[in-house]
FIKOLZA-1660 file (N, C-alpha, C; in steps of 0.1 Angstrom, whole numbers, plus 5000, padded with zeros to 4 digits):
% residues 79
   i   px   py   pz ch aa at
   1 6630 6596 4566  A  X  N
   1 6641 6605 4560  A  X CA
   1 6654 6597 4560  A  X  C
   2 6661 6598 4550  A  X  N
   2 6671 6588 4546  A  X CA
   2 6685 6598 4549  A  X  C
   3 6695 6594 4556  A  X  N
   3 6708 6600 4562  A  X CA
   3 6713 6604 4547  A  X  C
   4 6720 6616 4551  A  X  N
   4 6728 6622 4535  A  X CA
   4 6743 6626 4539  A  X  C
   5 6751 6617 4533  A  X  N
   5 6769 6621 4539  A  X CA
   5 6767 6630 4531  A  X  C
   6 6768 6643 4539  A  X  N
   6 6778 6657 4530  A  X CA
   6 6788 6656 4528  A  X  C
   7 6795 6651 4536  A  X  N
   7 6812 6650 4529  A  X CA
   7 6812 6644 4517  A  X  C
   8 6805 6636 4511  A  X  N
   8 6806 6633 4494  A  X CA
   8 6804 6646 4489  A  X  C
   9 6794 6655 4494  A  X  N
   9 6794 6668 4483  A  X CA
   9 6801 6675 4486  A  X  C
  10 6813 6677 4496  A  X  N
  10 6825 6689 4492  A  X CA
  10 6835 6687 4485  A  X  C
  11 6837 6699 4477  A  X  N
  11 6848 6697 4470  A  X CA
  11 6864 6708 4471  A  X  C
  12 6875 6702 4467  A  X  N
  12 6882 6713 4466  A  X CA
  12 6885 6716 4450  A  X  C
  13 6892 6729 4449  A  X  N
  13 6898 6734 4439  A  X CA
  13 6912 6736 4441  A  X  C
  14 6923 6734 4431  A  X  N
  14 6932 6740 4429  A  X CA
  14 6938 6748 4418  A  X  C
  15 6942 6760 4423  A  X  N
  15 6952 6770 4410  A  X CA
  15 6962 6771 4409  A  X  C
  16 6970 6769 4401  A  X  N
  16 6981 6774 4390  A  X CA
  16 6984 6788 4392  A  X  C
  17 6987 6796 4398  A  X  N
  17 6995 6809 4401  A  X CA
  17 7010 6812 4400  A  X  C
  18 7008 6818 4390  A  X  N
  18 7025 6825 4385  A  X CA
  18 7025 6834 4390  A  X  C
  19 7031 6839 4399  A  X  N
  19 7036 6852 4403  A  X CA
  19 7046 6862 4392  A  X  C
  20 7047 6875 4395  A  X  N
  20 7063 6883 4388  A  X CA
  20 7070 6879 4403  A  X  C
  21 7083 6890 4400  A  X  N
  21 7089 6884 4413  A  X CA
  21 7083 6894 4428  A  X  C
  22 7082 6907 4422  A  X  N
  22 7074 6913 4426  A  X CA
  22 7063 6909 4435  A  X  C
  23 7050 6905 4427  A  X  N
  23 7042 6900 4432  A  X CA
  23 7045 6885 4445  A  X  C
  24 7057 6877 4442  A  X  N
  24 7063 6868 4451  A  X CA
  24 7064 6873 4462  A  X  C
  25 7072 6879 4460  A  X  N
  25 7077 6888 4475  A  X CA
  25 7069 6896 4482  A  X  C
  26 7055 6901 4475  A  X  N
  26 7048 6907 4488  A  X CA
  26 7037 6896 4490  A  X  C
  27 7031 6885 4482  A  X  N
  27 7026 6874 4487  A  X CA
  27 7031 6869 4504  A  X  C
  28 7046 6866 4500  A  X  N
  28 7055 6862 4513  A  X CA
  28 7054 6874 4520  A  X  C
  29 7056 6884 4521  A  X  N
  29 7051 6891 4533  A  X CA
  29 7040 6896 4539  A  X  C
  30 7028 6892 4533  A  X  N
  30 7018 6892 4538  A  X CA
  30 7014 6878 4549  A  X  C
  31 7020 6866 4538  A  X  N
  31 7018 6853 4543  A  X CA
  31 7026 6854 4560  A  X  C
  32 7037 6860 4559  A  X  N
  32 7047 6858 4572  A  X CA
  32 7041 6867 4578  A  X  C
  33 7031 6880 4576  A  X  N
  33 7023 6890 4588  A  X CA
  33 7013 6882 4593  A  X  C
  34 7006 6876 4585  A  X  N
  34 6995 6866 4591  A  X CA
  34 6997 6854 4597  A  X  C
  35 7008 6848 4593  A  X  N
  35 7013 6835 4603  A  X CA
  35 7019 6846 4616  A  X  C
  36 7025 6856 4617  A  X  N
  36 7028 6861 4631  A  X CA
  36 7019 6868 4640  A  X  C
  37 7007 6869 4632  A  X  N
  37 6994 6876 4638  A  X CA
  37 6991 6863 4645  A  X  C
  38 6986 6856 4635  A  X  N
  38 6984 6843 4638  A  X CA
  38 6987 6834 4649  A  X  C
  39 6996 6836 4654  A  X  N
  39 7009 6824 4660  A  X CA
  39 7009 6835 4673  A  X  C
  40 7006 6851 4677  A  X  N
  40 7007 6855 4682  A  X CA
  40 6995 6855 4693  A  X  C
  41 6984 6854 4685  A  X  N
  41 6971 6854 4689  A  X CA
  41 6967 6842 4697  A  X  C
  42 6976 6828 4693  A  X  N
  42 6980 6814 4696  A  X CA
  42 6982 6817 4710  A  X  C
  43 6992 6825 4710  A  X  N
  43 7006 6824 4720  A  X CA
  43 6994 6830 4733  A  X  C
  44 6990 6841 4727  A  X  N
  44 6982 6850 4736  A  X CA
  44 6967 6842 4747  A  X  C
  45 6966 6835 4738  A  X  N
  45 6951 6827 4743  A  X CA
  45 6958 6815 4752  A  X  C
  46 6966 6810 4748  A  X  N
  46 6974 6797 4755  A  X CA
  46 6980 6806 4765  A  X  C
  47 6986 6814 4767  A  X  N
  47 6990 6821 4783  A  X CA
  47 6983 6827 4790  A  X  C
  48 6970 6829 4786  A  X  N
  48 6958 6831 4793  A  X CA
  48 6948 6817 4800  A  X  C
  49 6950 6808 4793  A  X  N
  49 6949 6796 4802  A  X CA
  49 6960 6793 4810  A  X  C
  50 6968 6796 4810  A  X  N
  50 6982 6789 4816  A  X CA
  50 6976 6797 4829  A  X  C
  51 6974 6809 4828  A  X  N
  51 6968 6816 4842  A  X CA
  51 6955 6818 4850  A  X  C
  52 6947 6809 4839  A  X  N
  52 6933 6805 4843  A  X CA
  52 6922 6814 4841  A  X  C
  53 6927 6821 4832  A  X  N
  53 6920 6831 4823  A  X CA
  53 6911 6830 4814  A  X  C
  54 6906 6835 4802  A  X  N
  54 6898 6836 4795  A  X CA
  54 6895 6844 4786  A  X  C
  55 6901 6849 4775  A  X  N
  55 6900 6858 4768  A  X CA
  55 6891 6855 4749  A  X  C
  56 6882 6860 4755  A  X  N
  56 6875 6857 4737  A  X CA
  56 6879 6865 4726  A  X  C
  57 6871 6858 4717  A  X  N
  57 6876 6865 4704  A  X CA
  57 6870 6882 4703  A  X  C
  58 6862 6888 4709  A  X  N
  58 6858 6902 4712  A  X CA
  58 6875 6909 4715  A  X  C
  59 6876 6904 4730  A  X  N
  59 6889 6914 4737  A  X CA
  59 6898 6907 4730  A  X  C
  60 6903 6899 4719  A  X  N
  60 6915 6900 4713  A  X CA
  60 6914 6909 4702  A  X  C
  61 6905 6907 4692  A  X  N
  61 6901 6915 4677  A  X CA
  61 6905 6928 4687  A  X  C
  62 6898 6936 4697  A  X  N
  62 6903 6953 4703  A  X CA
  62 6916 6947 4705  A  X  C
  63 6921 6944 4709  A  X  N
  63 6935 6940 4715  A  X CA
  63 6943 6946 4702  A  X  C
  64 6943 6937 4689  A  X  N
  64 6948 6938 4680  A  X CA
  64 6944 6950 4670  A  X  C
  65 6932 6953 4672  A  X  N
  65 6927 6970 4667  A  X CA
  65 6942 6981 4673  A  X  C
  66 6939 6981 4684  A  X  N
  66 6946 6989 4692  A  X CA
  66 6963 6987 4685  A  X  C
  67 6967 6978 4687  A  X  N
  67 6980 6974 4685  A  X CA
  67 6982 6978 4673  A  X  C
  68 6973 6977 4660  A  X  N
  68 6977 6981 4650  A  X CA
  68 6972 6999 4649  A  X  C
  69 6969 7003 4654  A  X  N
  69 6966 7017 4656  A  X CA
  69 6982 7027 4662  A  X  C
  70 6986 7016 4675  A  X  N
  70 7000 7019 4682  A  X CA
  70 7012 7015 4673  A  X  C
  71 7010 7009 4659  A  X  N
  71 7022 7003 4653  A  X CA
  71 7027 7019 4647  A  X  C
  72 7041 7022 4647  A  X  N
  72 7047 7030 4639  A  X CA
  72 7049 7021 4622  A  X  C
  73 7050 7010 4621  A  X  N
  73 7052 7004 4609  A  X CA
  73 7039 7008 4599  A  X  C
  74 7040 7014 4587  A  X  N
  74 7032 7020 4574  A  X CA
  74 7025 7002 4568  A  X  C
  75 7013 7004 4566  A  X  N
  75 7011 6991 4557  A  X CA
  75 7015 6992 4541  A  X  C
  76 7018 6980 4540  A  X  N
  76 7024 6978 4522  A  X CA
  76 7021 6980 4517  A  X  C
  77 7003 6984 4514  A  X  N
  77 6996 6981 4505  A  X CA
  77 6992 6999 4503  A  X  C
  78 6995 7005 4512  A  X  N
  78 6996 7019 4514  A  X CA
  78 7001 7032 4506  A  X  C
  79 6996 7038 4499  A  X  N
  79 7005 7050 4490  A  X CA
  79 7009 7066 4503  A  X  C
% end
């Protein structure tokens, strides 16, 4: 059986996306919800080692269920 680099078969794509201005502006606010979800989730796992902890991806996803259950903030996408 003869070795096969997969990395020669992936590929990427790129798109050309024009937004209105509209559409800009809630792109960027979704992007800045998800890098703070993001970066928070970061933050959350790294201070749990810092105290010798351990938290998987199970008790974060509830973590963050919960949290967005307890948010008074409406989502955007929302009528």
């Amino acid at each position: 059986m003869q070795n096969v680099r997969l990395s020669n078969m992936l590929t990427g794509r790129r798109y050309r996306v024009e937004f209105t201005p509209e559409q800009a502006e809630f792109t960027e606010l979704i992007g800045d919800t998800c890098r703070a979800v993001w970066n928070t989730a970061l933050e959350q796992r790294r201070e749990y080692r810092r105290r010798g902890c351990w938290i998987n991806y199970n008790e974060q996803a509830r973590q963050l269920a919960d949290a967005k259950r307890a948010s008074s903030a409406p989502c955007a996408g929302t009528a």
